[in-house]
C-alpha positions in Angstrom: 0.4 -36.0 -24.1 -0.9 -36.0 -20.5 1.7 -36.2 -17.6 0.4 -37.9 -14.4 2.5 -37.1 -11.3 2.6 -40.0 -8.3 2.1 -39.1 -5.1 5.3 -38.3 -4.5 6.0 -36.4 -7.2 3.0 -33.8 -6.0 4.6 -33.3 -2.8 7.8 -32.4 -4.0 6.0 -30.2 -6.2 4.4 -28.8 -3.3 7.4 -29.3 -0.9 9.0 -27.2 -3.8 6.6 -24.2 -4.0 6.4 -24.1 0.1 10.6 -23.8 0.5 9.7 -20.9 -2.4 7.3 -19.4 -0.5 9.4 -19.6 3.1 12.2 -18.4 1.1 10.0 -15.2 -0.1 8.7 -14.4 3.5 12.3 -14.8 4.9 13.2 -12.0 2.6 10.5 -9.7 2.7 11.6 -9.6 6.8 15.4 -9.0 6.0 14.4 -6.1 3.9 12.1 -4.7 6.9 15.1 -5.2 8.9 17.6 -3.7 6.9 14.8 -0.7 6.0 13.9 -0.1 10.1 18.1 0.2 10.6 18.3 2.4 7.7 15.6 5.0 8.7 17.4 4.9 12.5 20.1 5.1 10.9 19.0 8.1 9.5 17.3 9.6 12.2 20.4 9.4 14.0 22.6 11.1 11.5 20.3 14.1 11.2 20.0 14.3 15.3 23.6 14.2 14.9 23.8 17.2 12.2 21.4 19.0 14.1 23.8 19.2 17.1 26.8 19.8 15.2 25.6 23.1 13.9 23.9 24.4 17.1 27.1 23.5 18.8 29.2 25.1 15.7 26.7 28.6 16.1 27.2 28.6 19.9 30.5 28.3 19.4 30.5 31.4 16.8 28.4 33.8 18.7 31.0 32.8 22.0 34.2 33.5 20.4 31.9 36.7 18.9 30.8 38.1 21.5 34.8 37.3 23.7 36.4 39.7 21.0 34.0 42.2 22.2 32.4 42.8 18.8 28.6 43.4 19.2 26.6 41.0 17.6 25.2 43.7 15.2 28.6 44.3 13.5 29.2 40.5 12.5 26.8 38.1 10.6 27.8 34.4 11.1 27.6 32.1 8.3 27.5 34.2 5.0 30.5 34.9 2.8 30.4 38.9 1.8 
């Protein structure tokens, strides 16, 4: 048996499938969004790592080098 759709029956089929396909872009750009604020996110943590441990090494070699041990006689970071 054979349907037949009125008129108005195909557009809210197609009224339908456009909030569908709205509703697909709208979440493929929240994803970008949440992806792009991820990655900076990211990026900023490792920056933020980065400067930590220079700061941490600076730091070591400093207090080093004020207890007037030569820098040959210690090795920073490693257990023996």
């Amino acid at each position: 048996m054979q349907r037949h759709l009125s008129y108005s029956g195909l557009r809210a089929l197609r009224d339908d499938a456009s909030v569908n396909e709205s509703e697909a872009e709208i979440d493929e750009e929240l994803i970008e969004i949440r992806e792009e604020s991820l990655y900076r996110d990211l990026l900023d943590l490792e920056e933020m790592v980065v400067q930590s441990m220079t700061q941490t090494s600076l730091t070591e070699k400093s207090m080093v080098a004020s207890y007037g041990a030569g820098l040959s006689e210690v090795t920073l970071g490693t257990e023996a």
